[in-house]
C-alpha positions, 0 to 999 in steps of 0.5 A, spaced: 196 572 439 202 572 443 208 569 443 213 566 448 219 571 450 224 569 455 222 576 459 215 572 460 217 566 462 223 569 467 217 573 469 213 567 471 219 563 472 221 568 479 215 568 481 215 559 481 221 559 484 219 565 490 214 560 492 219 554 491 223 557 495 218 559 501 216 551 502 224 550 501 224 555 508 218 552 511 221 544 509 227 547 513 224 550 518 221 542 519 227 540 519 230 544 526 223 542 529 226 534 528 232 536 530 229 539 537 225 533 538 230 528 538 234 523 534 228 518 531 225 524 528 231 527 525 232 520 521 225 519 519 226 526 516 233 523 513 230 517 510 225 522 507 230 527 505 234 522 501 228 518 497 228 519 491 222 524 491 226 528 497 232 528 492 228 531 486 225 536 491 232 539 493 235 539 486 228 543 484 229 547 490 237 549 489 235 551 482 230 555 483 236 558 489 240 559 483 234 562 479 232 566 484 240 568 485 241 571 478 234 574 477 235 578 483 243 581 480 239 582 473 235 586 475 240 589 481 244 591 474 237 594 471 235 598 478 242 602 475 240 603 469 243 598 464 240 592 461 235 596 458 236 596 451 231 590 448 237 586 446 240 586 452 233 586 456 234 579 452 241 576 453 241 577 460 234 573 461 237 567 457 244 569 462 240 568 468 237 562 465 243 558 463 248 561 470 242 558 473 243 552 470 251 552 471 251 553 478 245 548 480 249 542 476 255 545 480 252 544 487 250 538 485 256 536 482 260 537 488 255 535 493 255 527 489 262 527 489 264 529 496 259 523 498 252 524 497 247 529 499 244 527 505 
C-alpha cells in the first residue's frame, strides 16, 4: 500500500497547475479577442472576470503560477545536481509548496489593497 509523499503530490500538483495554467493562456487570449471587438465586449468579460467565480479562477490560476514557478526552480536546482538527497528531495518540495503559498497571498495582497483585481 502506498502512502502519500510530497514528491507524489508535487508531481500530481505540476502536471494540474500546467493545465491551469493552458486555460489561464486560452482565457487571455479570450480576453484580447474581446478587447478587439469592442468596448461591450471587453465589459461583458470585466463583469465575468469580477463575479466571484472569476475571482476564485484568477486566485486558482496565480497559484498554480506561483506553483509552477518554484516547481520549475526546484528542479532547475536538481538538473545541477543538488537537491537530490532524500531529505533535501523533500525540504525542497514542502519549500516549493509553502513560497507558493506566500507568493500568491502576496499578489493578492498588493492586488486588494491597491484597489481591487478588475
Amino acid at each position: 500500500m502506498y502512502r502519500w509523499q510530497i514528491q507524489m503530490v508535487t508531481s500530481i500538483l505540476n502536471r494540474a497547475t500546467g493545465i491551469v495554467l493552458t486555460v489561464g493562456a486560452l482565457v487571455i487570449a479570450a480576453a484580447l479577442l474581446t478587447l478587439m471587438l469592442g468596448p461591450d465586449h471587453w465589459n461583458c468579460f470585466r463583469d465575468h472576470a469580477a463575479s466571484w467565480y472569476g475571482q476564485v479562477f484568477l486566485f486558482g490560476w496565480t497559484w498554480s503560477f506561483a506553483f509552477h514557478l518554484f516547481g520549475g526552480l526546484r528542479h532547475m536546482l536538481q538538473d545541477f545536481g543538488q537537491g537530490y538527497a532524500v531529505r533535501s528531495f523533500v525540504g525542497m518540495g514542502w519549500l516549493s509548496v509553502l513560497l507558493s503559498f506566500v507568493l500568491t497571498g502576496a499578489v493578492w495582497a498588493y492586488v486588494l489593497l491597491s484597489g481591487g483585481a478588475v
